[in-house]
BALO-210560 format. One record per atom (N, C-alpha, C): residue number from 1; atom name; x, y, z. Coordinates in Angstrom, 1 decimal, always signed. Example, Ala and Ser with C-alpha at 12.3 -4.5 7.8 and 13.67 -1.06 7.14 Angstrom:
<sites>
SITE	k	a	c1	c2	c3
SITE	1	N	+13.2	-5.7	+7.8
SITE	1	CA	+12.3	-4.5	+7.8
SITE	1	C	+13.2	-3.3	+7.8
SITE	2	N	+12.8	-2.2	+7.1
SITE	2	CA	+13.7	-1.1	+7.1
SITE	2	C	+12.9	+0.0	+7.9
</sites>
This chain:
<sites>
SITE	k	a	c1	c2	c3
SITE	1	N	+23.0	-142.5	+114.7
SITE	1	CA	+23.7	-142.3	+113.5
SITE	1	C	+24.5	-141.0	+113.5
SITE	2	N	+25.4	-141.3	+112.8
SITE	2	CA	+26.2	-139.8	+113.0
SITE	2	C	+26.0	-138.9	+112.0
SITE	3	N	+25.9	-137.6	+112.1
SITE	3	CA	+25.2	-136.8	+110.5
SITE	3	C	+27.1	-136.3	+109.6
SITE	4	N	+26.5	-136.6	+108.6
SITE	4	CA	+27.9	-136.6	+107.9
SITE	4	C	+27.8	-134.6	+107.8
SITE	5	N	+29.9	-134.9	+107.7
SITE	5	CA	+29.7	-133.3	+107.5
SITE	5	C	+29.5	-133.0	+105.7
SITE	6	N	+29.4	-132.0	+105.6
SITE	6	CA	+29.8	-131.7	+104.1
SITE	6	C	+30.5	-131.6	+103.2
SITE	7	N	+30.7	-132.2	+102.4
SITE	7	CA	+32.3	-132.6	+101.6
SITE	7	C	+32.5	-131.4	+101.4
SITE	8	N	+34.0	-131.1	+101.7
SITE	8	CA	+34.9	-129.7	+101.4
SITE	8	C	+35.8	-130.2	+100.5
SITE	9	N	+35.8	-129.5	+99.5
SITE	9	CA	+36.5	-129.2	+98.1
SITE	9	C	+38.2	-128.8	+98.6
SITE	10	N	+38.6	-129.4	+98.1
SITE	10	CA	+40.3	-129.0	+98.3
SITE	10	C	+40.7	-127.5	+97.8
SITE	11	N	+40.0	-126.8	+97.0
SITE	11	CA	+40.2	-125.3	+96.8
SITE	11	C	+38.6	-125.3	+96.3
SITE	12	N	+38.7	-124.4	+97.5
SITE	12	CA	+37.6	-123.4	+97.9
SITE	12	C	+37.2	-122.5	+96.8
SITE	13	N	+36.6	-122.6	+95.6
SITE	13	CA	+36.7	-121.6	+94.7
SITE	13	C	+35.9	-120.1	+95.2
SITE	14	N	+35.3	-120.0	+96.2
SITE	14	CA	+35.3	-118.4	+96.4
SITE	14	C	+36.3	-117.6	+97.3
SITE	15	N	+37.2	-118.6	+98.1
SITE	15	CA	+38.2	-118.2	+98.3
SITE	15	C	+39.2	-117.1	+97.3
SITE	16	N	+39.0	-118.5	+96.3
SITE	16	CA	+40.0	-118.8	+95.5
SITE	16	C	+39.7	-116.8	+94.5
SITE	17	N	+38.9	-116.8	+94.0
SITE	17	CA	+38.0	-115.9	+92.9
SITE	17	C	+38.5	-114.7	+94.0
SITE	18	N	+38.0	-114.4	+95.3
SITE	18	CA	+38.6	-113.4	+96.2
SITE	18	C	+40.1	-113.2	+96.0
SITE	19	N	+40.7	-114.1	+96.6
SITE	19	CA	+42.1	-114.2	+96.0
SITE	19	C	+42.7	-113.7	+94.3
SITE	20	N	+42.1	-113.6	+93.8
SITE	20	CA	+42.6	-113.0	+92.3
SITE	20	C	+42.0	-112.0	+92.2
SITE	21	N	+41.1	-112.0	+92.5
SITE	21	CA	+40.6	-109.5	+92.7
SITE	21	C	+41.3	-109.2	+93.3
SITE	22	N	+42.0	-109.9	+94.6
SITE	22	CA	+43.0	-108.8	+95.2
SITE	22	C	+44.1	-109.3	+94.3
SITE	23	N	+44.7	-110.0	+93.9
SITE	23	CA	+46.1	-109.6	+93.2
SITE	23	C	+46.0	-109.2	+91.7
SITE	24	N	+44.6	-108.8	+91.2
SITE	24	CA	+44.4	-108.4	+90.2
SITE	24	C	+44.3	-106.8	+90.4
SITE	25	N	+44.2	-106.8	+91.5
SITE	25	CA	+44.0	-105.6	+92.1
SITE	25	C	+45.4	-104.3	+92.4
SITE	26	N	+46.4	-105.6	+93.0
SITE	26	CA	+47.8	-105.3	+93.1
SITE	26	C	+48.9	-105.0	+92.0
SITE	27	N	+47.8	-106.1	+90.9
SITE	27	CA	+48.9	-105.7	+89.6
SITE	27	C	+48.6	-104.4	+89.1
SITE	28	N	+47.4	-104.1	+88.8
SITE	28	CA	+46.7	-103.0	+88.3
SITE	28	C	+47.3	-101.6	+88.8
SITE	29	N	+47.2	-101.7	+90.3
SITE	29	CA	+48.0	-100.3	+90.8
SITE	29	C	+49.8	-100.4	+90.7
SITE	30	N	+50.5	-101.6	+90.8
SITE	30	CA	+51.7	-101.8	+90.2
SITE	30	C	+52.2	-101.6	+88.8
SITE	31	N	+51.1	-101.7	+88.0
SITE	31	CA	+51.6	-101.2	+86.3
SITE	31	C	+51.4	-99.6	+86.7
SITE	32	N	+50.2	-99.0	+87.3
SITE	32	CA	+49.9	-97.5	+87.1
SITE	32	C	+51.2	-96.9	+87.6
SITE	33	N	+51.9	-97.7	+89.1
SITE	33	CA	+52.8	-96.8	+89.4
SITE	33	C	+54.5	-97.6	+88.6
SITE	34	N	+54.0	-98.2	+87.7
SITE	34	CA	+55.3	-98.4	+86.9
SITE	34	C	+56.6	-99.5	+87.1
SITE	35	N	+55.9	-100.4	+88.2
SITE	35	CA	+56.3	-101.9	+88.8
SITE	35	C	+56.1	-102.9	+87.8
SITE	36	N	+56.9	-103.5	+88.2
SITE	36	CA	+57.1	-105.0	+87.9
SITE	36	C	+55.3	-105.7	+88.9
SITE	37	N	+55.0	-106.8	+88.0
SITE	37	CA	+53.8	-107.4	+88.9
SITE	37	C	+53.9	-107.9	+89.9
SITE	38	N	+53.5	-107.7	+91.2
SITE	38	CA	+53.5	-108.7	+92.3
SITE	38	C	+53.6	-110.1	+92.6
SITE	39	N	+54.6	-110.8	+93.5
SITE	39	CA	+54.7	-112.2	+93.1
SITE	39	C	+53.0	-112.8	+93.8
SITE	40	N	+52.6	-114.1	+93.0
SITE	40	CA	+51.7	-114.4	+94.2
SITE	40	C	+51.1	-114.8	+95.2
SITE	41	N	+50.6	-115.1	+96.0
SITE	41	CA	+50.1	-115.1	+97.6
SITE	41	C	+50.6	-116.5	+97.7
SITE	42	N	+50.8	-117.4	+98.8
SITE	42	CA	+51.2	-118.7	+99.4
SITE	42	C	+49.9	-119.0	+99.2
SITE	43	N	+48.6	-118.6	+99.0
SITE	43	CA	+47.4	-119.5	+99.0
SITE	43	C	+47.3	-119.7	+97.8
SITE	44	N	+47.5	-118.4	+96.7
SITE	44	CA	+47.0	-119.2	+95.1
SITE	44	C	+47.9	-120.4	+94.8
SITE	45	N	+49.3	-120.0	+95.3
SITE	45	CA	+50.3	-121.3	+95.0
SITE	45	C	+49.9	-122.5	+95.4
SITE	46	N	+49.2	-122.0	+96.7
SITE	46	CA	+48.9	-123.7	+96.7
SITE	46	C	+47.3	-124.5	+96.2
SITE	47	N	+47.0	-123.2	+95.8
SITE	47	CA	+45.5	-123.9	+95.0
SITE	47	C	+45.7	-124.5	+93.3
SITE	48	N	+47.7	-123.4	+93.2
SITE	48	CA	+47.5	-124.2	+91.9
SITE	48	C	+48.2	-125.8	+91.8
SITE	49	N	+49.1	-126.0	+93.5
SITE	49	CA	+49.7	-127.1	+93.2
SITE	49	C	+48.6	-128.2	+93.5
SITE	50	N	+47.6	-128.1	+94.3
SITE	50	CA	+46.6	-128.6	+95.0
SITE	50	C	+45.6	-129.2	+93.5
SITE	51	N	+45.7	-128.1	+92.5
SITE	51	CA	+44.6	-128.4	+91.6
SITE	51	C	+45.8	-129.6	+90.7
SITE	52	N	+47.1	-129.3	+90.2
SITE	52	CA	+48.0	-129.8	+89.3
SITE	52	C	+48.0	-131.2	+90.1
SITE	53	N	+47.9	-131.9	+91.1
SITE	53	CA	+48.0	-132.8	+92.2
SITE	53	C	+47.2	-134.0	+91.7
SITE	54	N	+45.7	-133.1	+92.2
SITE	54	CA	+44.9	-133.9	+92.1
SITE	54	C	+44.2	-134.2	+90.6
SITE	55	N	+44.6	-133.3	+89.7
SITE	55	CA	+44.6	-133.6	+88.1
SITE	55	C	+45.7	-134.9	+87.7
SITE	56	N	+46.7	-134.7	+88.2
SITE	56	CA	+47.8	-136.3	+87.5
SITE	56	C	+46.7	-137.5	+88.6
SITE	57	N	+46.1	-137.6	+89.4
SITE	57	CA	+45.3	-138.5	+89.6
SITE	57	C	+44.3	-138.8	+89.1
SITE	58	N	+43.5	-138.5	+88.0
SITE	58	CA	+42.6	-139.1	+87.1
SITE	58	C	+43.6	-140.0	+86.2
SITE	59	N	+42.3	-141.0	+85.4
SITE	59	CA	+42.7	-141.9	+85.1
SITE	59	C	+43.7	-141.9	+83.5
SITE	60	N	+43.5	-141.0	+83.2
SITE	60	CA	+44.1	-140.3	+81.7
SITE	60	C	+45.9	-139.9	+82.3
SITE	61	N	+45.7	-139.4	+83.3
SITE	61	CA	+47.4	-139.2	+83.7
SITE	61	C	+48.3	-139.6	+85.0
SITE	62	N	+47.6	-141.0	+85.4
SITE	62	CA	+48.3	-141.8	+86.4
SITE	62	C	+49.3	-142.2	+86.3
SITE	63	N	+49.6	-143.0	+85.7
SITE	63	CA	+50.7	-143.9	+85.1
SITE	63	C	+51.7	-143.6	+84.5
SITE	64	N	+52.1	-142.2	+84.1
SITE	64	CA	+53.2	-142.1	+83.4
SITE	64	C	+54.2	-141.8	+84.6
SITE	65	N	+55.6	-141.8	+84.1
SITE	65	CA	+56.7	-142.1	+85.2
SITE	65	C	+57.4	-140.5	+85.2
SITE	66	N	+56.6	-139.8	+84.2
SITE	66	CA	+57.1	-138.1	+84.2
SITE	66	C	+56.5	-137.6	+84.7
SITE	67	N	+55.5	-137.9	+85.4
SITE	67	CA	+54.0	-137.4	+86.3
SITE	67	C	+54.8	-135.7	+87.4
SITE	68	N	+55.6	-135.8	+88.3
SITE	68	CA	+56.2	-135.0	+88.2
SITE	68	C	+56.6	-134.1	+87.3
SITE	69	N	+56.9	-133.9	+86.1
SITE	69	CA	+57.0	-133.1	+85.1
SITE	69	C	+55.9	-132.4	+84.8
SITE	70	N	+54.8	-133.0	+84.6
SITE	70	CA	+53.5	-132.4	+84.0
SITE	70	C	+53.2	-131.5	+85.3
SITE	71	N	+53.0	-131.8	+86.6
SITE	71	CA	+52.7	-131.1	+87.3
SITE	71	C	+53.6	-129.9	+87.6
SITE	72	N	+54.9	-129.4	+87.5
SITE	72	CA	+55.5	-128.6	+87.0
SITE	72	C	+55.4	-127.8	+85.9
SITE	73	N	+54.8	-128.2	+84.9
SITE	73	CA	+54.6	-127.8	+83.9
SITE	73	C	+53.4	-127.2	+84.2
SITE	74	N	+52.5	-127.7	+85.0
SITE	74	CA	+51.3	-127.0	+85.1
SITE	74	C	+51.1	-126.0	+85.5
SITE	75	N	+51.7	-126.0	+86.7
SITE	75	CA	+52.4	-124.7	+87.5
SITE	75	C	+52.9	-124.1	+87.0
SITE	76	N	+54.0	-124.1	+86.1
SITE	76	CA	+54.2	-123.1	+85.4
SITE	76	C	+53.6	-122.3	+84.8
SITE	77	N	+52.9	-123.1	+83.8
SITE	77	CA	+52.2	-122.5	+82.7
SITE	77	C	+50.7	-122.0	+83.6
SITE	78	N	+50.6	-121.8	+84.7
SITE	78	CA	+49.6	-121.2	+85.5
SITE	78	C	+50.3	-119.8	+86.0
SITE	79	N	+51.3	-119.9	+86.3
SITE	79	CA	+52.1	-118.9	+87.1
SITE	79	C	+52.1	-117.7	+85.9
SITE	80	N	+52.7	-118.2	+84.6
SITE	80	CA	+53.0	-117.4	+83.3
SITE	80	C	+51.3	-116.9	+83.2
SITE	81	N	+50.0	-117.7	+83.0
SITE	81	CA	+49.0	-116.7	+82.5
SITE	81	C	+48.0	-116.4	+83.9
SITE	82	N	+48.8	-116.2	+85.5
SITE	82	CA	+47.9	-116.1	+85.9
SITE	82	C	+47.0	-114.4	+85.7
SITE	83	N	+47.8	-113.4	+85.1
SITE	83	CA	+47.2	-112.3	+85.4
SITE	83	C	+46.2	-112.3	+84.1
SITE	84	N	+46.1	-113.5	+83.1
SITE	84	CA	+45.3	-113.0	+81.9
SITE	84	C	+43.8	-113.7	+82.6
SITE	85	N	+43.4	-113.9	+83.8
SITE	85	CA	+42.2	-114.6	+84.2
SITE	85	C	+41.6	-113.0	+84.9
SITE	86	N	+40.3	-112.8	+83.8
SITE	86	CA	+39.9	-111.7	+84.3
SITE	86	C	+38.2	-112.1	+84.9
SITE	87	N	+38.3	-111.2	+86.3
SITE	87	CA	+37.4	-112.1	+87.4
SITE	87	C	+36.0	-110.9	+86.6
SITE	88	N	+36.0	-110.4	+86.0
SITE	88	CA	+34.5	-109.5	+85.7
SITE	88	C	+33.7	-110.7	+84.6
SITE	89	N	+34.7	-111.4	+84.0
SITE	89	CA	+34.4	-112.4	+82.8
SITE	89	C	+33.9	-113.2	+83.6
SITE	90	N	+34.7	-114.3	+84.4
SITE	90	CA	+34.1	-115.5	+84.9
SITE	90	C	+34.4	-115.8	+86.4
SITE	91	N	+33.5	-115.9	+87.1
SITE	91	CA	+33.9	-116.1	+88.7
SITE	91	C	+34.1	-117.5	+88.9
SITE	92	N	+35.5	-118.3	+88.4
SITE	92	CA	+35.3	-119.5	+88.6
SITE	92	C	+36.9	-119.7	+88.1
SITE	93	N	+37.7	-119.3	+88.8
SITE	93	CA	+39.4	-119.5	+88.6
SITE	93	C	+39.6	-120.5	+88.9
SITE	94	N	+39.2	-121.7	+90.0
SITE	94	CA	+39.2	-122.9	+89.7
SITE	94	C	+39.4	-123.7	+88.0
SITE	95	N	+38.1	-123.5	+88.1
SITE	95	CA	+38.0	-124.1	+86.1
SITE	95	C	+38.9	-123.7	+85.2
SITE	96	N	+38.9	-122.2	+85.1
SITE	96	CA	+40.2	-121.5	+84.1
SITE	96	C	+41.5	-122.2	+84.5
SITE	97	N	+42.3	-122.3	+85.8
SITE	97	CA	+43.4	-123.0	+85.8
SITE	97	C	+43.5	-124.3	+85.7
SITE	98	N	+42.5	-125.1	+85.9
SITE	98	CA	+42.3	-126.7	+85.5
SITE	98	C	+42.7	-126.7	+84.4
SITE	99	N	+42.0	-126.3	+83.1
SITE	99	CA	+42.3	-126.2	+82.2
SITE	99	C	+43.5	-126.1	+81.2
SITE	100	N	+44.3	-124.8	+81.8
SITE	100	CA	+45.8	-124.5	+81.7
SITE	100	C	+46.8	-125.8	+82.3
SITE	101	N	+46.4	-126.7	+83.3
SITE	101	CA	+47.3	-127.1	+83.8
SITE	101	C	+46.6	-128.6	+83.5
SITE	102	N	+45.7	-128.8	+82.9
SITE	102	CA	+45.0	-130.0	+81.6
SITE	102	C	+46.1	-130.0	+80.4
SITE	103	N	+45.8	-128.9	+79.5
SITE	103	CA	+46.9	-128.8	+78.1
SITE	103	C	+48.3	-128.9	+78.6
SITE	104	N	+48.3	-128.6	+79.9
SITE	104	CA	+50.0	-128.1	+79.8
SITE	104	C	+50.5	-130.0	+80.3
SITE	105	N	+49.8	-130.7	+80.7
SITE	105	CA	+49.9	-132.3	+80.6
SITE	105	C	+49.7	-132.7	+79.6
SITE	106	N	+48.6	-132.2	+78.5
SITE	106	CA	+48.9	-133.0	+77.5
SITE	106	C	+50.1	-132.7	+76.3
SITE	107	N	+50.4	-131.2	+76.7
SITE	107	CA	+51.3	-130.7	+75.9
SITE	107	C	+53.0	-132.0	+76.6
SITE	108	N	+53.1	-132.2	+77.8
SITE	108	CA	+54.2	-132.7	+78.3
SITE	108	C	+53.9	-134.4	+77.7
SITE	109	N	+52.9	-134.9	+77.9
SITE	109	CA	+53.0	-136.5	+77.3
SITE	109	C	+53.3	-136.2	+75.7
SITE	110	N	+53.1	-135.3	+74.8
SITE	110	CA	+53.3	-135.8	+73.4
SITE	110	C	+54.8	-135.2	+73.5
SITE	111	N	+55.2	-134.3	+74.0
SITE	111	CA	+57.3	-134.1	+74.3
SITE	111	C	+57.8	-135.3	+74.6
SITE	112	N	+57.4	-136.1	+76.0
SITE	112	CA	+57.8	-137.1	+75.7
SITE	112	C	+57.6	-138.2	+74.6
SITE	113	N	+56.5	-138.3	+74.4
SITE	113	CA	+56.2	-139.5	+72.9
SITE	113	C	+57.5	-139.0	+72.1
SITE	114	N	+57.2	-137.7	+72.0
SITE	114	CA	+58.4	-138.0	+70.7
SITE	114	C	+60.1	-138.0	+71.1
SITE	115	N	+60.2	-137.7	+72.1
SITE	115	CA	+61.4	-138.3	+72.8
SITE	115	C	+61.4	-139.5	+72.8
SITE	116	N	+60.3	-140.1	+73.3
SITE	116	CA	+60.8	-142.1	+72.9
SITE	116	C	+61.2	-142.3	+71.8
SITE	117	N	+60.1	-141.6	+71.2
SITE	117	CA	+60.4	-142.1	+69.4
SITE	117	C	+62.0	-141.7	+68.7
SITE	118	N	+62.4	-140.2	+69.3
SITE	118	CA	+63.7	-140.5	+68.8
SITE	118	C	+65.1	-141.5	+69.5
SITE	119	N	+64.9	-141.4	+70.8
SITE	119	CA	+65.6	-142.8	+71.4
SITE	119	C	+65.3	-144.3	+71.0
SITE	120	N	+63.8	-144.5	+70.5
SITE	120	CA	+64.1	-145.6	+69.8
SITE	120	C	+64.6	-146.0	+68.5
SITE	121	N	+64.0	-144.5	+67.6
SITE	121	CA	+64.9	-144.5	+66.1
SITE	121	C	+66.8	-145.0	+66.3
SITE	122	N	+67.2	-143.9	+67.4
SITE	122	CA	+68.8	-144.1	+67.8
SITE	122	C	+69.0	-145.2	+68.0
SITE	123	N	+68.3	-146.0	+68.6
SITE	123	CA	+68.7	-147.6	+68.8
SITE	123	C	+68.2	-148.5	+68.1
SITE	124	N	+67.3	-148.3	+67.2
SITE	124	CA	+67.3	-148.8	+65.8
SITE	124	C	+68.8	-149.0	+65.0
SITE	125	N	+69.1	-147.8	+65.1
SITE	125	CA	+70.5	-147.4	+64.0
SITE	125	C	+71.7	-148.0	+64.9
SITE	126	N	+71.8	-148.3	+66.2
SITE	126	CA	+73.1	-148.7	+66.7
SITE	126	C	+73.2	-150.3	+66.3
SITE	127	N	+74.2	-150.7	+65.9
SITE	127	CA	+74.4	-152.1	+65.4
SITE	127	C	+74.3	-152.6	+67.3
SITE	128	N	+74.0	-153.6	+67.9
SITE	128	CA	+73.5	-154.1	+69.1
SITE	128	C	+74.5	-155.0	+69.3
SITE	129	N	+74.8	-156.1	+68.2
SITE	129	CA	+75.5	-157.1	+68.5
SITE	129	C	+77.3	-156.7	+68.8
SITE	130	N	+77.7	-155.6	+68.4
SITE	130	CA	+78.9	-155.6	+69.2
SITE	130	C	+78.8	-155.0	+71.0
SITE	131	N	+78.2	-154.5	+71.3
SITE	131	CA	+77.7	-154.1	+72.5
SITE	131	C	+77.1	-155.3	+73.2
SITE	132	N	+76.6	-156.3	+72.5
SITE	132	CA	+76.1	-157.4	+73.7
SITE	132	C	+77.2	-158.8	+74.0
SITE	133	N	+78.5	-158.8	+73.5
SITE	133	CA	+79.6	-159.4	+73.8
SITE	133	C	+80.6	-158.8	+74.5
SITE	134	N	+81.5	-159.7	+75.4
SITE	134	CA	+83.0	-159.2	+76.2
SITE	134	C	+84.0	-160.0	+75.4
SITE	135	N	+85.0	-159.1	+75.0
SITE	135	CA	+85.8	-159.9	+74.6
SITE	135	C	+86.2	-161.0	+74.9
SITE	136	N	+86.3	-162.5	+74.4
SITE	136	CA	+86.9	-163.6	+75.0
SITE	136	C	+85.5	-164.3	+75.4
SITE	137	N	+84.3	-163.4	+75.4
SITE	137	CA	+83.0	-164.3	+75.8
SITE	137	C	+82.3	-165.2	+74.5
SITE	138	N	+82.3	-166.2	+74.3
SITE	138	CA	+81.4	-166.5	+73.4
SITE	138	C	+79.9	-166.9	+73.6
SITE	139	N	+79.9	-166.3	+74.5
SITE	139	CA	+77.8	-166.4	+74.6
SITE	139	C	+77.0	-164.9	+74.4
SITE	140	N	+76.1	-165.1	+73.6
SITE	140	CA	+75.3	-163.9	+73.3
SITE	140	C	+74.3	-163.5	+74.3
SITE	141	N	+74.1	-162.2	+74.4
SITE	141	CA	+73.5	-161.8	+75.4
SITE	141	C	+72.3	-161.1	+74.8
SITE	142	N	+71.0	-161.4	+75.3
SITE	142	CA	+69.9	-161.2	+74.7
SITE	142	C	+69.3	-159.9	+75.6
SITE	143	N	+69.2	-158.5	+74.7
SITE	143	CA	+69.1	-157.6	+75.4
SITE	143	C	+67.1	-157.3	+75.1
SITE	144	N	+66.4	-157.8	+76.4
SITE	144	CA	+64.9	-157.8	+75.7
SITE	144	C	+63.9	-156.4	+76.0
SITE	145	N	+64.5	-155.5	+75.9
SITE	145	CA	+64.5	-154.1	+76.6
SITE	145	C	+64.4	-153.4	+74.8
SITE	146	N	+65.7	-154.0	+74.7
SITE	146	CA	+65.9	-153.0	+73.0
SITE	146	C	+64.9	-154.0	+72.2
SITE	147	N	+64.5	-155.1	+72.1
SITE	147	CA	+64.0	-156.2	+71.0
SITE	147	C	+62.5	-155.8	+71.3
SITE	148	N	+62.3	-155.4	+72.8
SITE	148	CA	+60.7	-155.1	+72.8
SITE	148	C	+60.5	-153.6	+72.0
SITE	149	N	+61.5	-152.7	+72.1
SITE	149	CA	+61.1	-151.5	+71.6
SITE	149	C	+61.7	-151.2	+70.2
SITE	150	N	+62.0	-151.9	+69.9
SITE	150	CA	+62.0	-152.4	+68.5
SITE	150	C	+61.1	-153.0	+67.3
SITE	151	N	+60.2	-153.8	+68.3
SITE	151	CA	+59.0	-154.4	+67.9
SITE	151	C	+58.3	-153.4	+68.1
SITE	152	N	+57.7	-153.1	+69.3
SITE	152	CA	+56.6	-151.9	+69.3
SITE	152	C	+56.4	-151.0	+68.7
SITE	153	N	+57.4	-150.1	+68.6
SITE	153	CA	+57.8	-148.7	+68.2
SITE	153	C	+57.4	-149.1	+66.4
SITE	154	N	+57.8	-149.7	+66.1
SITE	154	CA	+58.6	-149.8	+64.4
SITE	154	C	+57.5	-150.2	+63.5
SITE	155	N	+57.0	-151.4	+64.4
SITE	155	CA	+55.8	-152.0	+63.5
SITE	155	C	+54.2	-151.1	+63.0
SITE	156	N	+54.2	-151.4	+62.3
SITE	156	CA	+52.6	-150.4	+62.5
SITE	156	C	+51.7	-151.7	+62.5
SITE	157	N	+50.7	-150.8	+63.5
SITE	157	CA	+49.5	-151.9	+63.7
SITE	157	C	+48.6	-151.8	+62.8
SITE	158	N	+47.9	-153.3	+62.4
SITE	158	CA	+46.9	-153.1	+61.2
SITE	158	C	+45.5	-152.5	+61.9
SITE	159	N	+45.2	-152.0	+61.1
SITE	159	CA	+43.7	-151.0	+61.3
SITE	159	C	+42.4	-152.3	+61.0
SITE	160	N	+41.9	-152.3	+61.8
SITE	160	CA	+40.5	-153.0	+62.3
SITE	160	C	+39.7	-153.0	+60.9
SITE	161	N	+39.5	-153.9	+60.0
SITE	161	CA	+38.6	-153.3	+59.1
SITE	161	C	+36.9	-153.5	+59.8
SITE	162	N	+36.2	-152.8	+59.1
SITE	162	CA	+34.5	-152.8	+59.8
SITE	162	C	+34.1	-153.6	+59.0
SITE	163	N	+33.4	-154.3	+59.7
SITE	163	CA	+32.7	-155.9	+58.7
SITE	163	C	+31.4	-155.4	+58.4
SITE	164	N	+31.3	-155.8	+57.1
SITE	164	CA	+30.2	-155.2	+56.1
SITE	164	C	+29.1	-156.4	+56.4
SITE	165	N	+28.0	-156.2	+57.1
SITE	165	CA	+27.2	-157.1	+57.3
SITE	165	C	+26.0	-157.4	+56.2
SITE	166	N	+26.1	-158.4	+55.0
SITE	166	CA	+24.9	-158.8	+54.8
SITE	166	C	+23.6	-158.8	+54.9
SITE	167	N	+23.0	-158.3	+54.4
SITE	167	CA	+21.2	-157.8	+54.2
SITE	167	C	+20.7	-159.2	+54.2
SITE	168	N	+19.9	-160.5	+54.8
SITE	168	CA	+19.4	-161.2	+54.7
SITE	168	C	+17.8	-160.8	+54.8
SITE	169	N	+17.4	-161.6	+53.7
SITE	169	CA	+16.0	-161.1	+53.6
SITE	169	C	+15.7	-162.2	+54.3
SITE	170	N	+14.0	-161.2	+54.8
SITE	170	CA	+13.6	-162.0	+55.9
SITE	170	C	+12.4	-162.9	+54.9
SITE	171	N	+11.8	-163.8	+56.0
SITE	171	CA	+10.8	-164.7	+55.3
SITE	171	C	+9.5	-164.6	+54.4
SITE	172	N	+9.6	-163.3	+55.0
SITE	172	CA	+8.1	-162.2	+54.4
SITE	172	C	+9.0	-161.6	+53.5
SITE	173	N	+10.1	-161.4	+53.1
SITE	173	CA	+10.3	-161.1	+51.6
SITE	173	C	+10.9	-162.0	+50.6
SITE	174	N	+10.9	-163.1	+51.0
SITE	174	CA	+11.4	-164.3	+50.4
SITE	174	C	+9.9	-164.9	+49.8
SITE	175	N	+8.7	-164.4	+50.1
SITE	175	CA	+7.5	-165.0	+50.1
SITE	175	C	+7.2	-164.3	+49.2
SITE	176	N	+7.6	-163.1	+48.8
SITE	176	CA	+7.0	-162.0	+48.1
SITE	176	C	+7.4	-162.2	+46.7
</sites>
């Protein structure tokens, strides 16, 4: 039989935790002597694209077609707070940037929601039927793209009522 090796984690988190004492390190003597902060190392960049990666593959952020977007977003908004991760608090930069680049996807899905919602409101308001004719054409053209997001978008769905179940007495208190 073959002995399996040991599953290795795609970011190494003691790596990782080493890696921010030293550039926490670098910022620290860069404010004393009156610098701008140091850009960061080719390894945290890629622990944060590595973490933003494999986060749009769980099942909460597969599917959207802006998936790209959020993972940019993640990155970013990791790049902007990486010097507020202080390693004396928690030895676990892993988790803290998950996190940041968790909200910064869910911050990007509700931007888009409400971008559909105002592109569908807009096409709510455009009259449709002069846009689905050529002049001289007399056949209408059924556009099912605008009629589905018309339906969807517009309607509200009715709320589930909870069914109030009946107390039947049982035979021993029917005897009583």
């Amino acid at each position: 039989m073959k002995s399996q090796k040991p599953k290795e984690h795609y970011v190494n988190n003691k790596e990782f935790l080493a890696e921010m004492v030293k550039y926490k390190e670098k910022c620290a003597s860069a404010e004393k002597r009156g610098r701008r902060q140091p850009p960061i190392t080719n390894y945290m960049g890629e622990c944060f694209l590595k973490i933003a990666n494999h986060l749009s593959y769980r099942p909460n952020f597969i599917n959207y077609t802006f998936k790209d977007d959020m993972i940019s977003d993640g990155i970013e908004n990791c790049l902007q707070y990486v010097t507020n991760f202080n390693p004396d608090k928690s030895n676990n930069p892993f988790a803290y940037f998950t996190q940041i680049i968790y909200y910064a996807f869910i911050r990007r899905i509700q931007k888009e929601k409400k971008q559909a919602e105002i592109k569908q409101k807009l096409l709510s308001r455009v009259d449709i039927q002069e846009y689905e004719t050529i002049d001289g054409d007399d056949l209408t053209y059924h556009n099912s793209y605008i009629d589905y997001m018309q339906k969807n978008m517009t309607e509200e769905k009715p709320k589930k009522e909870k069914k109030i179940k009946k107390k039947t007495k049982s035979k021993l208190e029917l005897f009583m």
